[in-house]
N, C-alpha and C positions, 0 to 999 in steps of 0.2 A: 362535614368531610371526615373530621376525627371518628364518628360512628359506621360512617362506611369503611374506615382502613382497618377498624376495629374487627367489625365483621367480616372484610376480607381474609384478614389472620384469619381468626377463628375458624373459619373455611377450608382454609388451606390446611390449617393444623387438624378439622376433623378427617380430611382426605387421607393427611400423610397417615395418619393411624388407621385406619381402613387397611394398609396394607402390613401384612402377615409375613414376616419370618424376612429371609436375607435373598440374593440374588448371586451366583457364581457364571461370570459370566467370561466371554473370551474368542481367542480366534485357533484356530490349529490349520500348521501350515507344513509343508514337505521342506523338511530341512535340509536339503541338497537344492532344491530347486524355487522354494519360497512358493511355490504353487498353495493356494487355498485346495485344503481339504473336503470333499464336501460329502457328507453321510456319515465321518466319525464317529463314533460313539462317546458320549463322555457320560461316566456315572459315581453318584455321591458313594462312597464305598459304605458297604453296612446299613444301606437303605433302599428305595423304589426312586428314587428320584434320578433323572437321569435327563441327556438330549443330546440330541442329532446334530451335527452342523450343518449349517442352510448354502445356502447357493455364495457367500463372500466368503465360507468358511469358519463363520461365526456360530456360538451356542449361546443358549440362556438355561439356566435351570434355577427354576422359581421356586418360593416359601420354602426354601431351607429354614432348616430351624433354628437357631444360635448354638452355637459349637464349634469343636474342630473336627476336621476329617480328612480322608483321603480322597483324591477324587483320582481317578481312574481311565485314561483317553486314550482309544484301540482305534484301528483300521486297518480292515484286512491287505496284509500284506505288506503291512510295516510292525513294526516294535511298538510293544506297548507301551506307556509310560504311566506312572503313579505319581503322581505329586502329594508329599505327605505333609499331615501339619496344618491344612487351611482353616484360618479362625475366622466365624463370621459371626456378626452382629445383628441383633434385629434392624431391619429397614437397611442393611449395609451394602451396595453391591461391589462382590471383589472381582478383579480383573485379572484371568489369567491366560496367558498368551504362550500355546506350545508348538514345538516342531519336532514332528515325528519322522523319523529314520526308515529307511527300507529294510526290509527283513532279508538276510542274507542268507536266513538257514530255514529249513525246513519246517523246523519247530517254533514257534512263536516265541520271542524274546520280551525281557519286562525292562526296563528302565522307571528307577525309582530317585526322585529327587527334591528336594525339602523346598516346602511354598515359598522363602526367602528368597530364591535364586528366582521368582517370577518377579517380573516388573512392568507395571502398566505406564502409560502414557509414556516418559521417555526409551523405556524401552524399547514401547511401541515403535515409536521412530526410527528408534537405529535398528529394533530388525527391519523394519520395510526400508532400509539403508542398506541393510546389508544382503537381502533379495534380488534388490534395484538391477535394472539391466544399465543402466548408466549413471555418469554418474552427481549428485546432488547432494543438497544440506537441506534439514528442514527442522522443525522447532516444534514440538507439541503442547497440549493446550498445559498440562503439566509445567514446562518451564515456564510460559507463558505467566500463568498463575503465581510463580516464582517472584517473578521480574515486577516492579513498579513501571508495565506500559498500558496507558489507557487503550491504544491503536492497536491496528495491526502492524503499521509499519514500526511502533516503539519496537513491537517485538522483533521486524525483520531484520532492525541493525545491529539481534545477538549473533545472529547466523553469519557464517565463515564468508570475507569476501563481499559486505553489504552492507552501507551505507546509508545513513537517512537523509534527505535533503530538503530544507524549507519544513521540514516536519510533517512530509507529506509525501516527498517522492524517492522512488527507491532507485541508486545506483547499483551497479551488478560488478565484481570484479574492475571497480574503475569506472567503467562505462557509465555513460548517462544513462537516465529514465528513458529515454527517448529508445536506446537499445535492446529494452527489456519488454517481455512482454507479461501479461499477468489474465489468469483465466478464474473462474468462479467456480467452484465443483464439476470442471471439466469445460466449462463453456466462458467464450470468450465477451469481455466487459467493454460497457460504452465509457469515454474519456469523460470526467467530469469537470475539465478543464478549460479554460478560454485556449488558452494560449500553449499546452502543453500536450505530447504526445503521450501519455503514461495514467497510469490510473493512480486517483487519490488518496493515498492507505489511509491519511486522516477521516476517511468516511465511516469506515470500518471497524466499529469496536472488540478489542481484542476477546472481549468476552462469550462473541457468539462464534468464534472461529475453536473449530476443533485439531486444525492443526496447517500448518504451512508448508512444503517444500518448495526450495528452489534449483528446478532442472538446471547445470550447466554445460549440459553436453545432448545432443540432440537425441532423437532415434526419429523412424517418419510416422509414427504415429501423433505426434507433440506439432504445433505450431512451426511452421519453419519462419516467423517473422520476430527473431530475437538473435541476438549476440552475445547480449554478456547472460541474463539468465532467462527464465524462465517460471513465475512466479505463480505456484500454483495454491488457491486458498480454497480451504476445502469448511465450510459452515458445520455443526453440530449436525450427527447423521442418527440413525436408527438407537433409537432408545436402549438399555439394557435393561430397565426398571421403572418404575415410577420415581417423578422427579423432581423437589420442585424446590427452588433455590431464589432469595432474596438478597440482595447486595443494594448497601446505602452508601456513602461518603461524603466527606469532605476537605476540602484543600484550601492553602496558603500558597502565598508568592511575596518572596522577601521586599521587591519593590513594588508588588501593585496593589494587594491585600490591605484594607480600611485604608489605604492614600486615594488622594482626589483622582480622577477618573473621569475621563471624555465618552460619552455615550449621544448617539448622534438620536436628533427630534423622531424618534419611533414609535409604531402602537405598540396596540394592547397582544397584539400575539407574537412579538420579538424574541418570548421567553423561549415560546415554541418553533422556533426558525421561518416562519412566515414571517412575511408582513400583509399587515392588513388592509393595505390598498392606500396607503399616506403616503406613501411613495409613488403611487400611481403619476402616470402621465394624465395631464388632467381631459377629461374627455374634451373633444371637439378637435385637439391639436393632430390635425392628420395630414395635415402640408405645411408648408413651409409659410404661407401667408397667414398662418391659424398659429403662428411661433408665439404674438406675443398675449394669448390667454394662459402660457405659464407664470406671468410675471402677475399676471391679478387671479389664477386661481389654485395655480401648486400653493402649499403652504411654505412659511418662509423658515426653513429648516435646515436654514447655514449654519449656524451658532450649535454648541455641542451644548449638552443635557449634562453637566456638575454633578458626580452621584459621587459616594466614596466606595469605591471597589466592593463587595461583598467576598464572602466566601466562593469557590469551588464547586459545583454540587455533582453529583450522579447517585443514579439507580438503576437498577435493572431486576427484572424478574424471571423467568425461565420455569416451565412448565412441559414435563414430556411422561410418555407412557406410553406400555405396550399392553396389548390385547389379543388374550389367542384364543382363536378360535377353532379345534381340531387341530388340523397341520396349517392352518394358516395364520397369519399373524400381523395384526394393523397395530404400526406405529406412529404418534405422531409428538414434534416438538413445537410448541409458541415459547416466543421470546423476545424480550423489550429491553432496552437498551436506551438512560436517557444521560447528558452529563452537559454543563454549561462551565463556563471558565470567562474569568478576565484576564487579562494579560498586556502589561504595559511594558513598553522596550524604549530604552535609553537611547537612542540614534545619531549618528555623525553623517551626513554626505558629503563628497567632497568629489567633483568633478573635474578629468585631467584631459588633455588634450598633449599628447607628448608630455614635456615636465612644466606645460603651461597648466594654472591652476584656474577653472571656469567660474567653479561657485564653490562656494563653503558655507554647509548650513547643519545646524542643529538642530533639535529636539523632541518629541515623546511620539510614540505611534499607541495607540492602544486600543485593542482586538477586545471584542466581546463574541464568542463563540460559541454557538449548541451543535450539539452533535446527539441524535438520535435515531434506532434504527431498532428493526421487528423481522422477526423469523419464523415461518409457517411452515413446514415442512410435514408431508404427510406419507408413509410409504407403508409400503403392504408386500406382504411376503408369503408366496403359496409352495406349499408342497416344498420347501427347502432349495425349490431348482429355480422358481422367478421372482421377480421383485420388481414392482411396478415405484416408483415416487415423484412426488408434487414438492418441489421447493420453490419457497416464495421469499425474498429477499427485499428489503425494502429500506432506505438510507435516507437521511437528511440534516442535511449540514446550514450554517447560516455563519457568517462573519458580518459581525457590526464592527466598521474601521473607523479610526478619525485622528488623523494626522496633523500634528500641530508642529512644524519647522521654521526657522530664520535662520539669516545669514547675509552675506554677498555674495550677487552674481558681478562678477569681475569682466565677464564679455562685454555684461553692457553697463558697465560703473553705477551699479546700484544696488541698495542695501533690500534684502526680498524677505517678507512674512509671507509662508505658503500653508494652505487648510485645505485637507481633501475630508474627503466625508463619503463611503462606500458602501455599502453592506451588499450581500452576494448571498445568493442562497441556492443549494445545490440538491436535488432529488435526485435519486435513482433505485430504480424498479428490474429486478430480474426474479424471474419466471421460466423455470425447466421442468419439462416431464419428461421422464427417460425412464426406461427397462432394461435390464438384465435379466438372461434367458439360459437356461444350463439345458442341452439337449442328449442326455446320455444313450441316449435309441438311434441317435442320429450322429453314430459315430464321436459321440462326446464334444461335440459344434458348442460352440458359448456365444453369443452374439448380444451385444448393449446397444441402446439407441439414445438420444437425447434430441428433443425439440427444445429451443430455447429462444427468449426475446427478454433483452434490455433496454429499458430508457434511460436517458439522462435528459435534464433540465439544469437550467444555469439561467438565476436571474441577476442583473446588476441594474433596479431601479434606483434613478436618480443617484446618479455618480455627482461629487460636486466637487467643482474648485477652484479658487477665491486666490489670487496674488496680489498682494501688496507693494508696492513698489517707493521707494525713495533714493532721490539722486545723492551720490557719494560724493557728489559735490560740493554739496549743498544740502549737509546731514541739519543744521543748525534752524534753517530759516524756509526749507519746503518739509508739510508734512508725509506722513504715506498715503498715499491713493490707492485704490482697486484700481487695476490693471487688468483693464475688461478682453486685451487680448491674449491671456493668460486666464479666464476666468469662464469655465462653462461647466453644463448641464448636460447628462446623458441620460439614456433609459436601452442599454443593452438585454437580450437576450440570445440563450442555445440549446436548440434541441438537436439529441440526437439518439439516433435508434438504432438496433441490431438484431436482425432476426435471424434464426439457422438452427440448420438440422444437422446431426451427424448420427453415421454409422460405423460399426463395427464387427469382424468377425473371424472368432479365431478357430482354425480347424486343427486341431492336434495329427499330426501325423507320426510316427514311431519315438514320439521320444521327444520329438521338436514339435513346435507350433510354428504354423503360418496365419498370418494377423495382415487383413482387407479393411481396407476402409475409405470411406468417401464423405467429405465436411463442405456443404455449403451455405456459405454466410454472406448476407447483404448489410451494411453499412451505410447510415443517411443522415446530414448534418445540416441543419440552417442555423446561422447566424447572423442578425441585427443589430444594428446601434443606431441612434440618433442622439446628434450632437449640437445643444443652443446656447448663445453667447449672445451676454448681451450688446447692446450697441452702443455705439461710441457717444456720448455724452458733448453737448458744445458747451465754449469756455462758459456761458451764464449758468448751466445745473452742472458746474466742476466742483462743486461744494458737496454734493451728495454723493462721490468720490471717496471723502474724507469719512463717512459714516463707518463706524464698526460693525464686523462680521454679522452682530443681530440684530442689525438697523437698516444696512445700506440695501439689501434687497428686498425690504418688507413690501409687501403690495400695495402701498400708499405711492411708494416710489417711481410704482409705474405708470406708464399713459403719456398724455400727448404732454411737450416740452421734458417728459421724464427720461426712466430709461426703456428702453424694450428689449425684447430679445427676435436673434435673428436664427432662423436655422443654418447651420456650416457643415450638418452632413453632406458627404460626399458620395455618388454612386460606386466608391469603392469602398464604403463600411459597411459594406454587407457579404456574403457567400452562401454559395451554395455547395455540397460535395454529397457524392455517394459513394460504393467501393462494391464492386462485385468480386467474392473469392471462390472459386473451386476449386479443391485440393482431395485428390487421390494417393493413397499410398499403399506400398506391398512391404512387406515386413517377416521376416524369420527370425527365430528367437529359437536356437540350436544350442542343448548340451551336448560335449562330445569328450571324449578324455585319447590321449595321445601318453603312451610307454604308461599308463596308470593314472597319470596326470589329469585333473578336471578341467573342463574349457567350460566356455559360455560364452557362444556368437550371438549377438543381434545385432541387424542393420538390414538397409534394402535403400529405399529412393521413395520418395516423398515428390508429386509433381503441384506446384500451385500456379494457376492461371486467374492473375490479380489484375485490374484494373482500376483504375481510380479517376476520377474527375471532378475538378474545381472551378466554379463557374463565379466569378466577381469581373469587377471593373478596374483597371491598374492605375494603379497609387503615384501620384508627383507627373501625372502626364494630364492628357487633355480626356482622361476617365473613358479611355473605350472596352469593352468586352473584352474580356479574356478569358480562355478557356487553358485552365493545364489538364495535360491527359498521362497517366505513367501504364501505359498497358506493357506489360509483360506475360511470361509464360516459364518457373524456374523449376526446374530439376536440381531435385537436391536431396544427394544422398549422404548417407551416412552409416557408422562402423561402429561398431561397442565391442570389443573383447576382455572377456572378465578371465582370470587365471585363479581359479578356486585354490589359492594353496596348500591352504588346512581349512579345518570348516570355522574359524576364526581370522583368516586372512587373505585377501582377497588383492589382485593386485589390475586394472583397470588402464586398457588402453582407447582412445578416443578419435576419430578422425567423423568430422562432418562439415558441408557448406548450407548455411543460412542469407538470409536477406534482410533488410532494414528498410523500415518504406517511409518516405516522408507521413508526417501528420496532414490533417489535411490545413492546418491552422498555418503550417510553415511551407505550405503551397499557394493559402491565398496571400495573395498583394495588399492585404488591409490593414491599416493603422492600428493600435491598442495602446491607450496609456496605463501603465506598469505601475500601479502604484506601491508595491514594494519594492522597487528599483528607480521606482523614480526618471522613466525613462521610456520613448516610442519605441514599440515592436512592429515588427511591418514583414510581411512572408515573400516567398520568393520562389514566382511560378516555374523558375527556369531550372530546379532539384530533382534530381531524379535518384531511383533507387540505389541503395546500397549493396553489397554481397560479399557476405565472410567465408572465409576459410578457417575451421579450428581446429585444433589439437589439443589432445588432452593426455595426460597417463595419471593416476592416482594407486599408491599406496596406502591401502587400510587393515586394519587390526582392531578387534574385538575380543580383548584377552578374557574382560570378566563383564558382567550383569551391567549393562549402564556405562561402561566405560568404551574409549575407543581413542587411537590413534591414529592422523591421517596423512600424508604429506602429499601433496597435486602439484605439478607442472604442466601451465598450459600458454598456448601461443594461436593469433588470431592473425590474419590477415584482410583487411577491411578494404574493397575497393572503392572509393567514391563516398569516402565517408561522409555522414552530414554535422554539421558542429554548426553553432551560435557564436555570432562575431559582431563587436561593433565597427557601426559607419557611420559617417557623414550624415550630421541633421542637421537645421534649416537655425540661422541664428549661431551657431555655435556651436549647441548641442550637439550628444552622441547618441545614436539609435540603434536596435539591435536586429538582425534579423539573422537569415542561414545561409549557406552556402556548401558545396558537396567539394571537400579536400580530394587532392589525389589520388591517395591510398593513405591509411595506417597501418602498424604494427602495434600488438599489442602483447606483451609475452611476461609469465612471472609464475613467483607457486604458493601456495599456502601452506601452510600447518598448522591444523588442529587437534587440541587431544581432550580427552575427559576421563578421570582418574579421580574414582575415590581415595581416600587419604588413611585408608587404617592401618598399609604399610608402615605410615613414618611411627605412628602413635595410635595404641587402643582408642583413647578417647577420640579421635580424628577419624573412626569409621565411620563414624556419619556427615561426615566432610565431604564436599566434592568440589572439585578444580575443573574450572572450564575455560579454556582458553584457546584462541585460534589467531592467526596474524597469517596477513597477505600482502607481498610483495610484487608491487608491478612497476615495469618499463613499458612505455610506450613511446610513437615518435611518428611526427605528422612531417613529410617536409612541406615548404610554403616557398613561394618565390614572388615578390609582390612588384610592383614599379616605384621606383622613389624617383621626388623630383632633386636631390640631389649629389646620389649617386647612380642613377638608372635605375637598379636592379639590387634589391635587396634580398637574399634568401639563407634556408637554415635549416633547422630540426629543431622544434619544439614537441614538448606534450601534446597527447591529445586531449581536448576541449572535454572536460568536466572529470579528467581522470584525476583520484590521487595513486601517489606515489606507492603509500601503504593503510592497510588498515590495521589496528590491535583490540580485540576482547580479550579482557580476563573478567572470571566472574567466580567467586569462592560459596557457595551455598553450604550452609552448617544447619545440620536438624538436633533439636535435643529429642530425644525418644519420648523421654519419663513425662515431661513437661507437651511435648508438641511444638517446643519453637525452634521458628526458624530462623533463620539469620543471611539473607544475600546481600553481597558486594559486589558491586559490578561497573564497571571500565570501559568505556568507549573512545578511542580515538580514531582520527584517520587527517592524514596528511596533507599536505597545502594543493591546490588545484585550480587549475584555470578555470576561472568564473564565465568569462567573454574573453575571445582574444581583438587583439587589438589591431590596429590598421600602421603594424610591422614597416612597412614601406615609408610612412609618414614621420617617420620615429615617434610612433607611439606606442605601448604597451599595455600587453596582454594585462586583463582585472582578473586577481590571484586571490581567492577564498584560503584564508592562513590555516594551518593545521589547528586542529581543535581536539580536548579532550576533556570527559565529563567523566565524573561519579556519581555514582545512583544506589540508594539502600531501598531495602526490603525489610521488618522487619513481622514475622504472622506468628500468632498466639490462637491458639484455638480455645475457647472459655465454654467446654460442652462443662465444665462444672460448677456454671452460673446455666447457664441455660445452654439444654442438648443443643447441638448442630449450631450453633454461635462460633466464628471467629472473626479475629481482628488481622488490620492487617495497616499497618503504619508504611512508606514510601515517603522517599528523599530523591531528588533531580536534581542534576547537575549541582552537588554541592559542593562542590570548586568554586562556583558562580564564572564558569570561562564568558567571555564575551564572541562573540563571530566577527570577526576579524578580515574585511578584506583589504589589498593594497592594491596600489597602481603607483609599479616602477619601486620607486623606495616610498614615496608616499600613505599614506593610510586614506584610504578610498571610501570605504564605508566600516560602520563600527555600531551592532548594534549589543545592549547588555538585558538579559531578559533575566537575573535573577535566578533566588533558589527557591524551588517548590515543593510543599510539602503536603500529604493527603492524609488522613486517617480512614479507613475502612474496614464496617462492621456486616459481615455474611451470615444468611439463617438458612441450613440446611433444614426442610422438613420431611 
């Protein structure tokens, strides 16, 4: 193994030297209208080297030689510009990104400006920020790179108004996951979720995204099935140069790192998020009378695997290059992403029923999780006017759980030892080929296409779990028993797929563009479980009862006078759904200027013709058919007016109606035990759609290079909204499921700014302050029936909103040296978890405000070895704990510790 990584180096490293002199690379864009350029001229001043921009508005000009220079970027009929001063290194590719001015006078004008004032990757962003016809936040791979986040969602909770939840799902302005929608370089993603409407961001390493925005304000080209945002992830795109980059690490966690460690009986490919078939259902079991060949040939794989935590791990490689041929030009990027983690949480439960307390139980959860993923991306570029690409997207997630808790259940006066045992593994496959087409003979027509299909998979073999039970009675003189009807076997799975096509096309007419388009997508889900338990034991084998978790199910135990197992699934754990979408829409995107003044209209109508259908058997009846169906047909338009003030401030009014559509997960009627919650989920066919009204206005300013100041006011109107609520379960217990509130309100504003710091102090120029904070009101009313005053009713929150959110983040670079230094702050405010069953006098479950600190600290060591640097990260080191209550009570309490990584990167 050592001799092949040996010789893979060496490979790579005779590659990177293969390639000759530096790259100047970039985009040039119409600075009044943020329009791509396309046919610019850009050239190295004092030499032959020179290029055109292509149909995005992009150039390359290759094997520069190492030096400074001017480079020089004309189009007829604008101002020249000079950018003087560019230093470039061998193998280095610099990023410059300009916008050129219309020529006002007869005679061609020059504009001259020092390479300093260019700025790639964040830059990037706030100029396509500050183009935007609506308006949004987004985050490029630059801060990205910044920040200590593995994910993509670590990175989305820098962004203004954006929350992370479970470490995996993204809140938008408040709103739940469920509000949000999220698309993949333009195409929309399958859920990788049992039980949740939203996409996974924990699939997604932050490493292969090139940059994120989140739409919060419509136009009818975008999705109309979101509310709070609109989550667009765009993967590493067309090469600039040859490329090729290694990254290694490793990480600590102040409580789970060399401490003992529950790791459930797994193969040999766990490392790699598979399992290898030990969790299989054992062949033959295909009915219910073939139940008990699990009890003599599953393997007996109650009892957790004793390991002591290891380290951390990840790697990743990435590989990209361009190829010209004449005026054509084939690029392509591979890229691997691998990274494993333990992770142990300190846990409290404590279940409420009004201010009556049900159970009270403690102790450790602990997660073993990989996370891997691969990026193919191929695209080819002719004649600078089309662009053909193949991107291939490929994810794979696995959680090894094993839950070891005790305490009192108080409903039924007994002392409870509870062991689950999970593992879950998650794939998903997307695959797009799209064009982009510049027709300048045809009236200057631009037209994009994309074919697109994603899968997901979701397995949960052999779910398992084992209750103990001892009477509180009678702690002294009865031991614990298995408590066989609390104690079963599954073998879940979910597939689901999404195929669709969409079109585009924009016709310029004097000034203004008009933009057609037509999106059709089909969505298809099936879901199974099976659920065995075993069977009730008479009082003469009540002794095998008594056996511990790696004894009392061994397959000795089973067979005649033993125990058996029975199957208890129900024809309502299973579903079926699909979704047919077709969505049309017209769009104008109009400059106009009024007494001198600049405008900028966009808006039109957006029409989607959605249906959906859920096909199970209903839950807690006598299991007949049921069919939900939400056919709709929604017109939904919307307004963007921009107010060019200066060509640095920009000021942004917003009116548009969106919809919200159940999941298909919370339309079927089927059971799910929760086992981070600890609690039944069960859906609810009788939900139907949602439909907001928004408002938006936003103040922004872009005084200098990288900086910018914002302030948004925005206000929604939600009719029929959908929220998660607990109910009445069987025993005692509380369960969760959905229900569609009357209307909400949901109204508040942000402010974000970012502000280099060489004002306050010379040494402080290479400082910068980033910070944003959002404030929301929201308000659902509820009117419930109480059996002791009738009628109970109010204004609460809405269901998973907080109140506020705070980022501050301070980034410091030292020049001479190369280091950097980031601090960074996340909070956000207390929020209803579930609400609660109001009427009954019970209370809403309240997730407590939370706030972390997180370091970054990157050394680049090109003076031990070129393209080497480091990169040290710190998590939450506060060590805050997550915090929920119920009423005054503390409900749940989980403490996951401080983590810490060190990381070593090899540019070649």
């Amino acid at each position: 193994m050592l001799r092949i990584i040996s010789a893979a180096l060496l490979l790579l490293v005779t590659i990177s030297h293969a390639q000759n002199g530096a790259v100047i690379s970039g985009k040039v864009r119409d600075q009044r209208t943020g329009d791509d350029l396309i046919g610019a001229n850009v050239l190295v001043v004092g030499t032959k080297l020179g290029a055109s921009t292509d149909i995005e508005g992009r150039f390359q000009v290759r094997r520069v030689p190492p030096g400074t220079y001017d480079i020089r970027i004309s189009f007829l009929g604008y101002e020249s510009k000079t950018i003087a001063g560019v230093t470039v290194a061998e193998n280095e590719t610099k990023t410059l990104d300009v916008s050129l001015s219309e020529d006002q006078g007869i005679q061609q004008q020059e504009v001259v400006i020092s390479a300093s004032a260019i700025k790639s990757g964040e830059g990037a962003i706030l100029a396509e920020r500050k183009k935007a016809a609506s308006i949004g936040d987004g985050i490029s791979a630059e801060q990205m790179r910044k920040a200590p986040d593995a994910t993509s969602g670590d990175a989305l909770k820098r962004v203004t108004g954006v929350t992370l939840v479970d470490n995996k799902f993204v809140f938008v302005r408040g709103v739940t996951d469920r509000y949000n929608q999220t698309t993949l370089n333009g195409a929309s993603v399958t859920s990788t979720s049992v039980d949740k409407k939203s996409f996974s961001f924990d699939m997604l390493p932050s490493n292969l995204i090139e940059n994120m925005n989140v739409a919060k304000t419509a136009t009818p080209d975008l999705p109309g099935d979101f509310t709070g945002g609109l989550v667009q992830l765009h993967t590493m795109d067309f090469p600039d140069a040859r490329s090729i980059k290694l990254v290694m690490s490793g990480g600590v966690n102040s409580i789970t790192t060399f401490e003992p460690f529950n790791r459930s009986m797994g193969g040999g490919t766990d490392w790699f998020g598979s399992d290898d078939g030990i969790r299989s259902i054992p062949a033959g079991v295909d009915n219910p009378s073939s139940a008990n060949l699990i009890g003599t040939k599953a393997p007996n794989t109650f009892a957790p695997r004793g390991i002591s935590a290891p380290m951390n791990q990840s790697l990743s490689l990435s590989v990209a290059d361009v190829i010209d041929f004449d005026e054509s030009h084939f690029g392509y990027l591979a890229a691997f992403s691998y990274r494993n983690s333990h992770q142990r949480t300190n846990t409290v439960l404590n279940d409420y029923t009004a201010l009556v307390l049900n159970r009270s139980l403690s102790g450790t959860i602990d997660r073993f999780s990989v996370l891997w993923g691969g990026i193919l991306d191929l695209n080819m570029k002719f004649a600078d006017l089309h662009k053909i690409s193949l991107k291939n997207n490929y994810n794979k997630s696995a959680e090894d759980r094993y839950n070891a808790v005790g305490g009192s259940d108080y409903t039924n006066d007994q002392y409870v030892r509870s062991y689950q045992t999970e593992w879950e593994e998650r794939g998903m496959l997307s695959s797009q080929l799209g064009g982009e087409h510049k027709l300048p003979e045809l009236f200057g027509v631009s037209a994009d296409w994309l074919v697109f299909f994603s899968e997901a998979n979701t397995d949960q073999p052999d779910r398992k779990q084992v209750d103990y039970n001892l009477s509180r009675a009678y702690p002294d003189t009865d031991p614990f028993a298995v408590n066989t009807q609390l104690t079963a076997r599954s073998w879940g799975a979910l597939y689901d797929r999404t195929l669709g096509q969409k079109m585009n096309v924009v016709v310029p007419v004097q000034g203004a563009k008009v933009k057609l388009g037509i999106l059709h997508e089909q969505k298809n889900r099936h879901y199974d479980i099976r659920y065995f338990q075993p069977t009730t034991l008479t009082l003469t084998q009540y002794d095998l009862l008594l056996y511990n978790i790696d004894s009392v199910f061994a397959n000795s135990n089973f067979g005649p006078g033993k125990f058996g197992y029975q199957e208890i699934t129900k024809p309502s754990d299973r579903y079926a759904a699909k979704q047919d979408l077709l969505a049309t829409y017209l769009m104008l995107d109009v400059p106009f200027s009024v007494s001198a003044e600049q405008f900028r209209f966009t808006g039109g109508v957006r029409m989607e013709d959605s249906r959906q259908e859920v096909y199970t058997n209903k839950a807690r009846t006598i299991y007949e058919p049921s069919t939900s169906v939400i056919d709709t047909r929604d017109f939904l338009p919307s307004v963007n007016l921009t107010y060019l003030i200066t060509e640095t401030q920009n000021l942004r009014v917003a009116y548009s109606h969106t919809v919200n559509r159940p999941e298909f997960r919370e339309m079927a009627n089927v059971y799910f035990y929760d086992f981070d919650k600890f609690e039944y989920v069960v859906g609810d066919s009788t939900l139907s759609r949602a439909y907001a009204r928004n408002y938006d206005i936003r103040y922004e300013v872009f005084p200098d290079a990288g900086d910018l100041f914002a302030v948004s006011w925005f206000y929604k109107h939600i009719s029929s909204p959908i929220e998660e609520r607990r109910i009445s379960g069987v025993g005692g217990t509380t369960e969760r499921s959905w229900l569609n509130a009357s209307y909400a309100t949901n109204s508040g504003f942000e402010v974000e700014m970012r502000k280099h710091l060489g004002f306050v102090a010379e040494y402080l120029h290479n400082a910068q302050l980033v910070a944003n904070f959002t404030r929301i009101y929201s308000e659902v009313p509820f009117r419930e029936s109480s059996g002791a005053s009738g009628v109970v009713e109010g204004v609460r929150q809405m269901q998973g909103q907080s109140p506020y959110m705070f980022n501050v983040s301070l980034f410091f670079t030292e020049p001479s040296l190369g280091t950097s230094v980031n601090v960074l702050y996340n909070e956000y405010g207390s929020r209803i978890d579930a609400i609660g069953q109001l009427g009954n006098g019970d209370f809403n479950v309240i997730e407590e405000r939370r706030g972390t600190v997180d370091l970054s600290l990157t050394q680049p060591l090109s003076g031990l070895v070129t393209g080497l640097e480091m990169k040290y990260t710190a998590k939450n080191l506060n060590n805050q704990p997550i915090v929920f209550t119920h009423g005054s009570n503390e409900y749940r309490r989980n403490v996951i510790g401080i983590s810490h990584s060190l990381q070593f990167s090899m540019n070649f």
